[in-house]
C-alpha positions, 0 to 999 in steps of 0.5 A: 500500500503505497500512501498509506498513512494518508487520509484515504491510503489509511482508510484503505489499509483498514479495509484490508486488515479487516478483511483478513489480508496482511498489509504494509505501507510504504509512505515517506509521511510528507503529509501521511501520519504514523499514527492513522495506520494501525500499530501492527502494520509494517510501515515502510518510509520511502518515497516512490520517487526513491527507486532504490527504496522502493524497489528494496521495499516491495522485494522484502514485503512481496506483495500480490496487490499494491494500492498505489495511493501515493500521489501529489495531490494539490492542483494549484501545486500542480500548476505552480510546479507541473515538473514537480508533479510529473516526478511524483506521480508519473516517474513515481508510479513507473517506478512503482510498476517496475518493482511490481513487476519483479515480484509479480504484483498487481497494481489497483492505482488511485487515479481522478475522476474529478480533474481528468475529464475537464469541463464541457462533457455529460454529467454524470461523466462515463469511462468512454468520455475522452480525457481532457484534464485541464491542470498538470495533475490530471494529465500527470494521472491521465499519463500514469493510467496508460503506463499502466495499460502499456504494461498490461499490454507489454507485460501481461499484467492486469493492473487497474485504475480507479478514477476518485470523484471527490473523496471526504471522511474523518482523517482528512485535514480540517484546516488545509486548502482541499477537501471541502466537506472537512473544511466547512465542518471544521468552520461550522464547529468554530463559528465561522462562515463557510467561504464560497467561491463564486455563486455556490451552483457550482457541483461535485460527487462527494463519495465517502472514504469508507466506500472508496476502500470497499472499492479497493477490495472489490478490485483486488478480489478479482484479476479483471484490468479496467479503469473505473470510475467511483463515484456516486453518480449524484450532483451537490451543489456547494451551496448544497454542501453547506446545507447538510454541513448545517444539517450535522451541526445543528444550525443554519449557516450563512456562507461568505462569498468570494470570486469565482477561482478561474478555470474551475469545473462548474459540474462534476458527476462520475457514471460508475455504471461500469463498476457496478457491473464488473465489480458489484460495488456501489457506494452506499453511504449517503450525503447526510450520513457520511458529513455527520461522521465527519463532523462528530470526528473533527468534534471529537478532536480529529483522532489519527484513529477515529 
């Protein structure tokens, strides 16, 4: 499990212990946290970037899957420094096929579904849309995704990728600059107004963490290559977020509005009609009920183990 301390890598390694599978994590803790992963799970501290480490680390652990959930996952990061962001998630995520090619694993690899089709498509977006990212990071993932179907084509590997709508759940920073449903939590339990960006119509899929790693499972538990979107196949508008924010924290909340951040994508849905079919998995966690957890975690003092 590469990136697993991190908000979902930590979510999915639970998933798999619980099911009986022995798991180890690679993750140079750039921003995961040691105390997310459960103490007796074997915690490697590398970077993908590192091959040498890397390489050492997937021989002595000889998985037969690695989630690889490693990533630079800012856009406007992205933007800033797309050399940077290619390094780590392109060169990284070779790095990682070729150490998983000399012990014979498979890779279940961490793609977006919320920056790789770009603006102007259907919505709810389905896996035969052509790809157009509009920021390095989607194209960094876009480029990944296919180094993972070269392999398979070249190698005979049945690696898979999964592309994330927008992912939220307990562990995920309540005080950084991603990640909406923590953040408007976290204001609301402070007394602040949640800031807008915009007029709020504004919309995403908001797929809770818990289900992102039962899709993990799901793929893992056959060799079946693809690409998959997971995602809720619903709209929320912010303005919409705010209202089941206010919902779980018992008042009503009045957002501040700010200027529309240029080259935002208005709509956001993911199609995982294709999932549902090879995989059997949809998400079945509710809007409602997934930001209520959130928000009785950051309640609780944001625990590394909620």
């Amino acid at each position: 499990m590469t990136g697993g301390a991190g908000f979902i890598g930590s979510h999915v390694t639970d998933a798999f212990a619980a099911d009986g599978d022995e798991v180890a994590v690679l993750d140079d803790l750039s921003r995961g946290r040691p105390g997310r992963v459960d103490p007796s799970v074997t915690v490697f501290n590398a970077a993908i970037t590192d091959a040498d480490a890397l390489t050492e680390a997937v021989e002595q652990a000889k998985p037969q899957v690695i989630c690889h959930l490693a990533a630079q996952i800012d856009v406007r990061v992205s933007v800033d420094a797309p050399a940077a962001d290619a390094a780590v998630n392109v060169v990284g995520t070779v790095n990682l096929l070729e150490a998983a090619r000399a012990v014979g694993a498979r890779v279940l690899f961490a793609s977006t579904g919320g920056a790789i089709y770009g603006g102007g498509v259907p919505v709810p977006t389905s896996e035969d849309e052509r790809p157009a990212p509009e920021a390095p990071y989607g194209t960094a993932k876009y480029c990944a995704e296919q180094y993972l179907a070269l392999y398979n084509r070249l190698h005979g590997t049945t690696h898979a990728a999964l592309r994330l709508a927008n992912v939220y759940g307990p562990r995920q920073d309540p005080t950084g600059e991603a990640g909406v449903v923590g953040i408007f939590c976290g204001r609301a339990l402070r007394g602040e107004r949640p800031t807008v960006y915009g007029d709020g119509q504004q919309t995403r899929d908001y797929v809770y963490v818990g289900d992102v790693a039962a899709a993990f499972l799901a793929a893992a538990r056959t060799e079946t290559p693809g690409v998959w979107n997971i995602g809720t196949g619903r709209e929320t508008s912010v303005l919409d977020l705010i209202d089941v924010v206010g919902q779980a924290a018992g008042r009503t909340l009045e957002p501040e509005f700010r200027p529309a951040r240029p080259g935002e994508v208005l709509r956001s849905a993911l199609d995982s009609a294709r999932v549902r079919a090879d995989l059997g998995w949809s998400a079945r966690t509710t809007l409602a009920d997934g930001v209520r957890e959130v928000y009785r975690w950051i309640e609780a003092g944001s625990p590394d183990r909620a």
